[in-house]
PyMOL Python script that loads the backbone (N, CA, C, O; Angstrom):
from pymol import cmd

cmd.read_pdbstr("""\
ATOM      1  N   UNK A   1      -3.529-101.522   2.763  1.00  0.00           N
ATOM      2  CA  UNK A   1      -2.676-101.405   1.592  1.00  0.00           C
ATOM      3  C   UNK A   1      -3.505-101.791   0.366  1.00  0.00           C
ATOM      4  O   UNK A   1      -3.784-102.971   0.156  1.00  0.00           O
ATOM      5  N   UNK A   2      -3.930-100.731  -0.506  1.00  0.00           N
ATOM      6  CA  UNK A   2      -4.270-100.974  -2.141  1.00  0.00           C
ATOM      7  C   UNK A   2      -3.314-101.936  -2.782  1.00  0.00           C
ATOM      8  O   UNK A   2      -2.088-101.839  -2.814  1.00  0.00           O
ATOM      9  N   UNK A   3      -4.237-103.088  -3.400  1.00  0.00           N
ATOM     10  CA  UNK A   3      -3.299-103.545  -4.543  1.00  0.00           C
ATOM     11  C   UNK A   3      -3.016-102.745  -5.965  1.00  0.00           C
ATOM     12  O   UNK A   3      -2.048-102.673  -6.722  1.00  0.00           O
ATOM     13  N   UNK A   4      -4.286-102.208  -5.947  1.00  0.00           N
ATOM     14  CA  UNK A   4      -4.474-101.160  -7.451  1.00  0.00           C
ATOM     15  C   UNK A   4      -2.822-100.421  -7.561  1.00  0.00           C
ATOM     16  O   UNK A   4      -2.071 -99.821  -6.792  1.00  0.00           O
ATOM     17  N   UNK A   5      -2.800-100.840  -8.890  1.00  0.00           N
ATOM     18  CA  UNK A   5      -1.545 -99.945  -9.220  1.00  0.00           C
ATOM     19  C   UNK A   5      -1.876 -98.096  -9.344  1.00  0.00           C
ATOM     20  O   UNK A   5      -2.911 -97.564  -9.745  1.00  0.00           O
ATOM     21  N   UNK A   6      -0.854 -97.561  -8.945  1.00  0.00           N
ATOM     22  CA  UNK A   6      -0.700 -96.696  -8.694  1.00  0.00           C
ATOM     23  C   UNK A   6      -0.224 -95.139  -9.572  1.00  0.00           C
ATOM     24  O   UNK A   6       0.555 -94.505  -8.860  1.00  0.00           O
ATOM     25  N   UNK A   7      -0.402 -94.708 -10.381  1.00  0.00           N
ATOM     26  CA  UNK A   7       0.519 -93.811 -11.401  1.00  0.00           C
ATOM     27  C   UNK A   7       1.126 -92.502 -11.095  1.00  0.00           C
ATOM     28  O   UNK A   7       0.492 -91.494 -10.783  1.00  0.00           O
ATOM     29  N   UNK A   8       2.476 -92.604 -11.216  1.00  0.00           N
ATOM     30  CA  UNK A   8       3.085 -91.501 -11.104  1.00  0.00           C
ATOM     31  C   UNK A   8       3.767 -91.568 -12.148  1.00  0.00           C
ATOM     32  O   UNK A   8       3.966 -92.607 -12.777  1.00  0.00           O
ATOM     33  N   UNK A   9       4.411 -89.890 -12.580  1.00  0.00           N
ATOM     34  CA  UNK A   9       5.362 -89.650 -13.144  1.00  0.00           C
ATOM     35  C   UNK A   9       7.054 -89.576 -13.162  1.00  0.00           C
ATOM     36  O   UNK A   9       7.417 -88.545 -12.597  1.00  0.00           O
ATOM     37  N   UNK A  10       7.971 -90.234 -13.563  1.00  0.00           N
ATOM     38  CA  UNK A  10       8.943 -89.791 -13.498  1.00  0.00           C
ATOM     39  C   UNK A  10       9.835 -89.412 -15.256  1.00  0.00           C
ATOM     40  O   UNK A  10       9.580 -89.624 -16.442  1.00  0.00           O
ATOM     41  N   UNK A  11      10.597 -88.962 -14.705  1.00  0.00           N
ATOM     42  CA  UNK A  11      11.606 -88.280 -16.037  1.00  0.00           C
ATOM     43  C   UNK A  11      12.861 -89.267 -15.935  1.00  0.00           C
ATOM     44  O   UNK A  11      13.545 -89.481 -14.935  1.00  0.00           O
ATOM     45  N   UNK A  12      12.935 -89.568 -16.634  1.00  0.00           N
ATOM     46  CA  UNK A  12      13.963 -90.107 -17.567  1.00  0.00           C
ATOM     47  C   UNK A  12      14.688 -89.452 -19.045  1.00  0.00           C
ATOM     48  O   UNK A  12      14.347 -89.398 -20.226  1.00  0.00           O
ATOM     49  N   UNK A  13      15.904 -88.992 -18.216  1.00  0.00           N
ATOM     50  CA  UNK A  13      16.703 -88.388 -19.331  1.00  0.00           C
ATOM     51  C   UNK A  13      16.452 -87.084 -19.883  1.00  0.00           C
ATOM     52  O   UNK A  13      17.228 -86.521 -20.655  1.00  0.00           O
ATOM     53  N   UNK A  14      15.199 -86.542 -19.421  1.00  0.00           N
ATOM     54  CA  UNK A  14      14.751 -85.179 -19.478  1.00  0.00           C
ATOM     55  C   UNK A  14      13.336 -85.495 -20.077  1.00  0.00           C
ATOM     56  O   UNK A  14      12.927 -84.438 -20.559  1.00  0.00           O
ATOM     57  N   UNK A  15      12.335 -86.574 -20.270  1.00  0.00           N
ATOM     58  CA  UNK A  15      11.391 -87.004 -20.787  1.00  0.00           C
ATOM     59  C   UNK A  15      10.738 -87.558 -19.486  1.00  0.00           C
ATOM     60  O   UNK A  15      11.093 -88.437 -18.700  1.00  0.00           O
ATOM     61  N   UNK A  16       9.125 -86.324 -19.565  1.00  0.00           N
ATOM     62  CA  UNK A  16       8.308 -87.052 -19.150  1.00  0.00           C
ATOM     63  C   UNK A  16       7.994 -88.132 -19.435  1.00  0.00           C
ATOM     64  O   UNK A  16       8.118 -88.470 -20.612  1.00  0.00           O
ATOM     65  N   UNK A  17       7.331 -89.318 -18.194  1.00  0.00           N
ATOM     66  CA  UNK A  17       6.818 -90.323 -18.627  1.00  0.00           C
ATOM     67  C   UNK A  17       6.068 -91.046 -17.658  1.00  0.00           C
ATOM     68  O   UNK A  17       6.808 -91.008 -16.675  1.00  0.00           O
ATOM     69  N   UNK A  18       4.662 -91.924 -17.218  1.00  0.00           N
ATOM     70  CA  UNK A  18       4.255 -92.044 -16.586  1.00  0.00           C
ATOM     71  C   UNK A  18       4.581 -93.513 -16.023  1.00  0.00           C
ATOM     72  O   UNK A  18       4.961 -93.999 -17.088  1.00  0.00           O
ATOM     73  N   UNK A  19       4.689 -94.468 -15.177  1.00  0.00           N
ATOM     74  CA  UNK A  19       4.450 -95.492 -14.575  1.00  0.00           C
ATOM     75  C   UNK A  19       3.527 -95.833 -13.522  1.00  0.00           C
ATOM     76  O   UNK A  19       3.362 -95.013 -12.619  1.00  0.00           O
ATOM     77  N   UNK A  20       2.724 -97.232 -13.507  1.00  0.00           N
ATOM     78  CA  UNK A  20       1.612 -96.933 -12.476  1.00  0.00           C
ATOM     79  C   UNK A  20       2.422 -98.860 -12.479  1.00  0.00           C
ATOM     80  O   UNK A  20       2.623 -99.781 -13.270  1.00  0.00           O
ATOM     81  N   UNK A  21       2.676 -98.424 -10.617  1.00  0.00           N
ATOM     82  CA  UNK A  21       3.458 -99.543  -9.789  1.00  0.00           C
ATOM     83  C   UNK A  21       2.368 -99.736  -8.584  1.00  0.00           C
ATOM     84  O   UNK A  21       1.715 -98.695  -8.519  1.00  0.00           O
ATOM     85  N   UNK A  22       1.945-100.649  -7.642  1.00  0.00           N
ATOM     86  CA  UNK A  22       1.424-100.757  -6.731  1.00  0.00           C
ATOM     87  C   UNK A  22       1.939-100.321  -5.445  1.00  0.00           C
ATOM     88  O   UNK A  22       3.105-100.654  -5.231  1.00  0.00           O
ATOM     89  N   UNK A  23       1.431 -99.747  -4.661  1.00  0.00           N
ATOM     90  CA  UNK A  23       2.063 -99.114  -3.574  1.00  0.00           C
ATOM     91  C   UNK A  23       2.973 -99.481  -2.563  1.00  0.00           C
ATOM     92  O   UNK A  23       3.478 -98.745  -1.715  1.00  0.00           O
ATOM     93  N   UNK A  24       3.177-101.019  -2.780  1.00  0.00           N
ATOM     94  CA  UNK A  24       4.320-101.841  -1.897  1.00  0.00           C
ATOM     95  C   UNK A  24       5.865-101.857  -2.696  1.00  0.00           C
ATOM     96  O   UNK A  24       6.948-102.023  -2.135  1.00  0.00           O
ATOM     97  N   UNK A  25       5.621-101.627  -4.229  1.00  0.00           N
ATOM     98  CA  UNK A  25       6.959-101.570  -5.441  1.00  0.00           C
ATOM     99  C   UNK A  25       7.193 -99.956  -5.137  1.00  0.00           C
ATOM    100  O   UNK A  25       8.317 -99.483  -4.968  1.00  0.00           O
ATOM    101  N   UNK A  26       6.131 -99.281  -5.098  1.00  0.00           N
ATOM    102  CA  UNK A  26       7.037 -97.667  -4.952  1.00  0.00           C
ATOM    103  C   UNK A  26       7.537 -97.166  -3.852  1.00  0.00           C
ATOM    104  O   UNK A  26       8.335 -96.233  -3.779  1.00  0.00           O
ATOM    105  N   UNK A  27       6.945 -97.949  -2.741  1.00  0.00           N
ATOM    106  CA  UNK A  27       7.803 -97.846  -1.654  1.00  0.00           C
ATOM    107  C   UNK A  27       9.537 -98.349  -1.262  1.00  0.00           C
ATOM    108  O   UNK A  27      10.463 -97.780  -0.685  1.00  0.00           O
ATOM    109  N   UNK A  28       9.289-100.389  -2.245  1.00  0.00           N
ATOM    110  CA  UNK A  28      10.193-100.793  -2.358  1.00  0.00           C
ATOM    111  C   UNK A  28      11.498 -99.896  -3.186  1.00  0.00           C
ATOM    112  O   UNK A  28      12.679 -99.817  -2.851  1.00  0.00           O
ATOM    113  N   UNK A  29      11.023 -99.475  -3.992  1.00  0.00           N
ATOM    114  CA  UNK A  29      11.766 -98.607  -5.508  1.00  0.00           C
ATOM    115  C   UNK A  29      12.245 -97.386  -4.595  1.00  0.00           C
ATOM    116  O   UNK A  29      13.468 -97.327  -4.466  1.00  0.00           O
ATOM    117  N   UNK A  30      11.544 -96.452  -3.972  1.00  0.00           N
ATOM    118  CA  UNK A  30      12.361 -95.633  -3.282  1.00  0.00           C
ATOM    119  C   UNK A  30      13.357 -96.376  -2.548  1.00  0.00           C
ATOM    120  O   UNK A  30      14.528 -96.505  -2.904  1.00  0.00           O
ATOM    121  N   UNK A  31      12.766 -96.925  -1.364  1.00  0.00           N
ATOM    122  CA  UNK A  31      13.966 -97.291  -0.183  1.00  0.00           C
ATOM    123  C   UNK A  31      15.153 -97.913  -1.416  1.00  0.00           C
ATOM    124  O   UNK A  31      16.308 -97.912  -0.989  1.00  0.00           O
ATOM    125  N   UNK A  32      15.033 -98.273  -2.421  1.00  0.00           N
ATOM    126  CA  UNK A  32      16.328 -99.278  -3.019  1.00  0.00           C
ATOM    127  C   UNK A  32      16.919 -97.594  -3.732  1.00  0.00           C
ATOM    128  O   UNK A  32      17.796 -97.447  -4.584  1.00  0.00           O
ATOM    129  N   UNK A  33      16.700 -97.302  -3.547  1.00  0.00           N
ATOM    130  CA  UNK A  33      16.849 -95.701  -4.598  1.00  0.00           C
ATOM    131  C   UNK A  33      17.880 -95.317  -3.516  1.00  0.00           C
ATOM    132  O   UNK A  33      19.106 -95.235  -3.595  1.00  0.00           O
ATOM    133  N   UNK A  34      16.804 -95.047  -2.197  1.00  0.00           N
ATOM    134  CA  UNK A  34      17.445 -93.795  -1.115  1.00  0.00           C
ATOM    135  C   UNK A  34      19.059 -95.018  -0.800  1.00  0.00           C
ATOM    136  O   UNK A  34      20.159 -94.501  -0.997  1.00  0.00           O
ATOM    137  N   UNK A  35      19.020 -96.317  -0.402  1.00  0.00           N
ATOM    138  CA  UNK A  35      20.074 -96.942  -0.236  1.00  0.00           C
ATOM    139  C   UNK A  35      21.400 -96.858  -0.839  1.00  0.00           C
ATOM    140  O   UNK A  35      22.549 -96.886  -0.400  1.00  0.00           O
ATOM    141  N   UNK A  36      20.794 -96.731  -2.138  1.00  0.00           N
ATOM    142  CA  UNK A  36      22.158 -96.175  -3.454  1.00  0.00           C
ATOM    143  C   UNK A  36      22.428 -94.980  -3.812  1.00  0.00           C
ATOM    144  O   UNK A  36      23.203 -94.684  -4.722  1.00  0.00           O
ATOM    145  N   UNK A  37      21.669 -94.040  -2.967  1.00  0.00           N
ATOM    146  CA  UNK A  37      22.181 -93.035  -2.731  1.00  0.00           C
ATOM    147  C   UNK A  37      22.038 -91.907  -4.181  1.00  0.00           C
ATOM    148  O   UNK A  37      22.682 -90.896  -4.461  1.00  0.00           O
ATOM    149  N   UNK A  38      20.553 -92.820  -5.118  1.00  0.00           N
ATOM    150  CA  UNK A  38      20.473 -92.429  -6.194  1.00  0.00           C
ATOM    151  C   UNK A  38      19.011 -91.870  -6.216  1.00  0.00           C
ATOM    152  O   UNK A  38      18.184 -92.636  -5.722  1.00  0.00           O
ATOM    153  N   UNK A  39      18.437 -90.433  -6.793  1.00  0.00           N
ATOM    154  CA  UNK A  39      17.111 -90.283  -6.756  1.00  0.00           C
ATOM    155  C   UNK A  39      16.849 -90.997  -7.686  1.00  0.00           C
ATOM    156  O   UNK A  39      17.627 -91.263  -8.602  1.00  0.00           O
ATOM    157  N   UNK A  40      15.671 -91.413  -7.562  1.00  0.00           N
ATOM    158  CA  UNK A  40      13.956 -92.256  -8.364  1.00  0.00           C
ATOM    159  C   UNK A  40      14.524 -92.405  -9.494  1.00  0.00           C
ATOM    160  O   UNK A  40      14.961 -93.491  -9.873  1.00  0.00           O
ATOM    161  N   UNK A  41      14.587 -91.293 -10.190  1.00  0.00           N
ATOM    162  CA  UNK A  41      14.653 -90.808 -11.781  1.00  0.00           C
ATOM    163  C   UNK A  41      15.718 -91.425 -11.748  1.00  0.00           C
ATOM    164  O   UNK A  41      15.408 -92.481 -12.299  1.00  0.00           O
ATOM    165  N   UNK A  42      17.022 -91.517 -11.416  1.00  0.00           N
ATOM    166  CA  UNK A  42      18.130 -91.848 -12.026  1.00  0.00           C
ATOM    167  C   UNK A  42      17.976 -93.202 -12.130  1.00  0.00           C
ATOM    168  O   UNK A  42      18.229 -93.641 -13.252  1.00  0.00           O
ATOM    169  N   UNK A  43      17.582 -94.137 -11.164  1.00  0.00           N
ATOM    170  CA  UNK A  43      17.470 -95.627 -10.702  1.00  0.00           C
ATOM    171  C   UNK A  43      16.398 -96.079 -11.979  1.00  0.00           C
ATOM    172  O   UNK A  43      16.726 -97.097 -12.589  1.00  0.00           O
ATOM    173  N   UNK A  44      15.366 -95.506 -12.335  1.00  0.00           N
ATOM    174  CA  UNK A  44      14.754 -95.648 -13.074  1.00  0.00           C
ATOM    175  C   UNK A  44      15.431 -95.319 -14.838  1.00  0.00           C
ATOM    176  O   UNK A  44      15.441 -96.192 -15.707  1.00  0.00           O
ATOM    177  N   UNK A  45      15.706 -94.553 -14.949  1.00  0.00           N
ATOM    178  CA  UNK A  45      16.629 -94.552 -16.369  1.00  0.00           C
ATOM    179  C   UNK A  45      17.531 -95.425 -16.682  1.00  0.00           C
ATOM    180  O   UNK A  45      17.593 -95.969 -17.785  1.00  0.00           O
ATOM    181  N   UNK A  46      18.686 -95.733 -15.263  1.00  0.00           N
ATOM    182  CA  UNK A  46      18.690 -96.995 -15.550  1.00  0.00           C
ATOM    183  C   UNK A  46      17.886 -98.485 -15.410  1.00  0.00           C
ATOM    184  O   UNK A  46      18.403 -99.603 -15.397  1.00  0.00           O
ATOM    185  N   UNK A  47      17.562 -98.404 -15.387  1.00  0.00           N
ATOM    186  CA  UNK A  47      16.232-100.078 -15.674  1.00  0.00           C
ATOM    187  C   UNK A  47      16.106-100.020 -16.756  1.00  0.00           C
ATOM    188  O   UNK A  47      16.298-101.054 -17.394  1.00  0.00           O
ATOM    189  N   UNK A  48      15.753 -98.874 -17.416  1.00  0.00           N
ATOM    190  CA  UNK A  48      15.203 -98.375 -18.672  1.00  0.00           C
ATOM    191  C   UNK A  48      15.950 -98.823 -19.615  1.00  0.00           C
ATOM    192  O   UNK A  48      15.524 -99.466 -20.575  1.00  0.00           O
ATOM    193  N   UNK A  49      17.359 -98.461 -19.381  1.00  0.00           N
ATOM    194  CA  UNK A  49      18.295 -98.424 -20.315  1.00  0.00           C
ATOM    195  C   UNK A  49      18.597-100.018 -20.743  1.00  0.00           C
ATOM    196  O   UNK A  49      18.724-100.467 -21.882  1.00  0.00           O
ATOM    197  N   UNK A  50      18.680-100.832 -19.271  1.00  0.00           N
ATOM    198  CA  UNK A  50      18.830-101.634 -19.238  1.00  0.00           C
ATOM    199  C   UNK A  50      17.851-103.046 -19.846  1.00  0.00           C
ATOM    200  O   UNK A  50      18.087-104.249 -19.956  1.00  0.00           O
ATOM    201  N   UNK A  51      16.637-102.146 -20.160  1.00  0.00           N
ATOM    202  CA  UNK A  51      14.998-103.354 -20.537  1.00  0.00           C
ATOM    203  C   UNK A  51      15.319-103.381 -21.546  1.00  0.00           C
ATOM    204  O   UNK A  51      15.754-102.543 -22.336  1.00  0.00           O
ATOM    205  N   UNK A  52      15.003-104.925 -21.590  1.00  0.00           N
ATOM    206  CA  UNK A  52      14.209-105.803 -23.468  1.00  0.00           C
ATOM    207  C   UNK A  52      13.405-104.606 -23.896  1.00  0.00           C
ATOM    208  O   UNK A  52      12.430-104.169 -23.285  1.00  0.00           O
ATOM    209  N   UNK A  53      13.746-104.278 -24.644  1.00  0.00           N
ATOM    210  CA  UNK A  53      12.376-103.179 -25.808  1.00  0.00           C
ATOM    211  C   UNK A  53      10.890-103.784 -25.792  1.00  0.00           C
ATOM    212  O   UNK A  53       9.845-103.250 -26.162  1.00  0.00           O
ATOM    213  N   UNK A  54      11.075-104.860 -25.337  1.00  0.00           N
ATOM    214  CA  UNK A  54       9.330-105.830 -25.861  1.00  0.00           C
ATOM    215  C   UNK A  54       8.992-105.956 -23.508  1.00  0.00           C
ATOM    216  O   UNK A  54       8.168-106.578 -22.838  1.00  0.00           O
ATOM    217  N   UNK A  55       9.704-105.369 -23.277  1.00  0.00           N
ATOM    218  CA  UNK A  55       9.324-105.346 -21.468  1.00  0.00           C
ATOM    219  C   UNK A  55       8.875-104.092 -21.078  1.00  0.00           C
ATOM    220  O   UNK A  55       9.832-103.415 -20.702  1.00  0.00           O
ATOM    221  N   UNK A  56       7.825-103.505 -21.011  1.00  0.00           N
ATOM    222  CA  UNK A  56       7.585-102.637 -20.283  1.00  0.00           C
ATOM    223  C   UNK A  56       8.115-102.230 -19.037  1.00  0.00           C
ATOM    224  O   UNK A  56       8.490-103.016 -18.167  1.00  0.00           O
ATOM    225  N   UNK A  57       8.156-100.512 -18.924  1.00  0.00           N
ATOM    226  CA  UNK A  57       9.085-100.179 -18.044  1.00  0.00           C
ATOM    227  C   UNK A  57       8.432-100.668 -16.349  1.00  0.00           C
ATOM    228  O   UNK A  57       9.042-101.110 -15.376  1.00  0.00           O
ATOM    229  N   UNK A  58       7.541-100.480 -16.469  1.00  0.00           N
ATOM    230  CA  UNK A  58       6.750-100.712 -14.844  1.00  0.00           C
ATOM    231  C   UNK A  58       7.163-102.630 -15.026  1.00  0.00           C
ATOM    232  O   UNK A  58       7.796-103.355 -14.258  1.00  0.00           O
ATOM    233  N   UNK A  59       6.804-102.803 -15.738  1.00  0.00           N
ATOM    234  CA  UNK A  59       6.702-104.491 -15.555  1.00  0.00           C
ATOM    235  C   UNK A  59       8.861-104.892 -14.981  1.00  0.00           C
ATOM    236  O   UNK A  59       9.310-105.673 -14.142  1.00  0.00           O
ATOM    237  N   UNK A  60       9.338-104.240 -15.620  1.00  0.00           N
ATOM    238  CA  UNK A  60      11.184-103.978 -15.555  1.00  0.00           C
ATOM    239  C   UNK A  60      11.556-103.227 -14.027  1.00  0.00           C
ATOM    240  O   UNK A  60      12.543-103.467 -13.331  1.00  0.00           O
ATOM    241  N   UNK A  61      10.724-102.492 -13.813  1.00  0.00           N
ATOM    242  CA  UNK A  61      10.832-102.228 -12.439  1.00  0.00           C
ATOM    243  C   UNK A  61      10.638-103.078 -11.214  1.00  0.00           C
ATOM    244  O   UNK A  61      11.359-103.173 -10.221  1.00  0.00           O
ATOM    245  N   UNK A  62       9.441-103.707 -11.522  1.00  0.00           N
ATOM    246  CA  UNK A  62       8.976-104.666 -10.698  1.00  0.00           C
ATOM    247  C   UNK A  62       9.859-105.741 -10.707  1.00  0.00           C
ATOM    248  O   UNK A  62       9.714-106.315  -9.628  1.00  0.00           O
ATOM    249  N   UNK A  63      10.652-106.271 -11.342  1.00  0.00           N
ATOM    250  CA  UNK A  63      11.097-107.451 -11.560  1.00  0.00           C
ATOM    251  C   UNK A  63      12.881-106.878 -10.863  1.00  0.00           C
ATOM    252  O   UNK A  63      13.515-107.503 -10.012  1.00  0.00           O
ATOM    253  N   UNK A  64      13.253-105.791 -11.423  1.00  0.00           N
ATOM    254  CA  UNK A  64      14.228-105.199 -10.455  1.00  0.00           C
ATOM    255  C   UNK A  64      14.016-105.125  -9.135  1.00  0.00           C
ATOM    256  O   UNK A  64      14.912-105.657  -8.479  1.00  0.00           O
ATOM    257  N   UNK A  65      13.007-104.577  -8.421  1.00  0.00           N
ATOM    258  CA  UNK A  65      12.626-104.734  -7.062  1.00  0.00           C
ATOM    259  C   UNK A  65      12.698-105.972  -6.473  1.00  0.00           C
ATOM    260  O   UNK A  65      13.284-106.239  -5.424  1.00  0.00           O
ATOM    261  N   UNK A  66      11.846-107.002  -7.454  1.00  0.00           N
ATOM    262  CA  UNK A  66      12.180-108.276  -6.742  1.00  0.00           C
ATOM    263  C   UNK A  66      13.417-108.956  -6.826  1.00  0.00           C
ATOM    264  O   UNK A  66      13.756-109.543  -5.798  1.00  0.00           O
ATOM    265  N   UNK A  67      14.043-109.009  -7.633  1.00  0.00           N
ATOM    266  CA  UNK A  67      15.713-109.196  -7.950  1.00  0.00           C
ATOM    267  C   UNK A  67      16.498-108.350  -6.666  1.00  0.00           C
ATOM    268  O   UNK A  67      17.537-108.882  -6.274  1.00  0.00           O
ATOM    269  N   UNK A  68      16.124-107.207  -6.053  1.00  0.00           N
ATOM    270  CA  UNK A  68      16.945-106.500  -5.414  1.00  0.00           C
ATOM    271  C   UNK A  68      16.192-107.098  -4.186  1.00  0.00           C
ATOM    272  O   UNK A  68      17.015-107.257  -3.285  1.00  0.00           O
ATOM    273  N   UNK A  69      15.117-107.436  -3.858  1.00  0.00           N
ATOM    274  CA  UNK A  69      14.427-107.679  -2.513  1.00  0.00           C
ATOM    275  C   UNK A  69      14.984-109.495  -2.232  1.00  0.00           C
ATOM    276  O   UNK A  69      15.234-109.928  -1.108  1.00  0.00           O
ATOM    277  N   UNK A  70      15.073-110.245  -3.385  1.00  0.00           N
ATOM    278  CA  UNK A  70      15.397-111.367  -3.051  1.00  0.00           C
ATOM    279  C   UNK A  70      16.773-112.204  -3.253  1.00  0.00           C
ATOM    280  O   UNK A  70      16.925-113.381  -2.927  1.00  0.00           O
ATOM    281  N   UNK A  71      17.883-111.245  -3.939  1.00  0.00           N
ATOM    282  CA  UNK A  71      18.705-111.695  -4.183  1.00  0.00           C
ATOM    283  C   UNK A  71      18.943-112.601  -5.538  1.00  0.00           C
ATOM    284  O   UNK A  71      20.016-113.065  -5.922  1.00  0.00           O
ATOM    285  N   UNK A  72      17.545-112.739  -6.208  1.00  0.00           N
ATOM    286  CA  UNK A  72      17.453-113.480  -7.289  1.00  0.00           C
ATOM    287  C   UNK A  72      17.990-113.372  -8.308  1.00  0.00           C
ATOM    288  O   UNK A  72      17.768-114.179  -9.210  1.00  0.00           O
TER     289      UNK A  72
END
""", "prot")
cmd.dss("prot")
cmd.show_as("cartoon", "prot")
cmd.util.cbc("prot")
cmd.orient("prot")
């Protein structure tokens, strides 16, 4: 398993946009996706919607994953 973060694209709201997550968060980020029964993009727009303006979206993801992985 790479720690190196990773970059992919997803759309949000009809806007390209890139995020680079490490390969254990995009795994985590799907399975929490496929569970809610929501694709990538949608789960991700909301985070989006939901971030401090001064939080980057990958850094807002990550911190959702762990919030969703630990109950925190």
């Amino acid at each position: 398993m790479s720690g190196r973060p990773v970059k992919r694209s997803l759309t949000l709201h009809g806007h390209r946009t890139s995020v680079s997550l490490e390969d254990a968060f995009w795994r985590a980020f799907r399975d929490i996706a496929a569970t809610r029964g929501q694709p990538i993009n949608a789960l991700a727009a909301e985070i989006d919607d939901a971030r401090d303006p001064e939080v980057g979206l990958a850094s807002s993801i990550r911190l959702f994953v762990f919030h969703e992985l630990t109950g925190r």
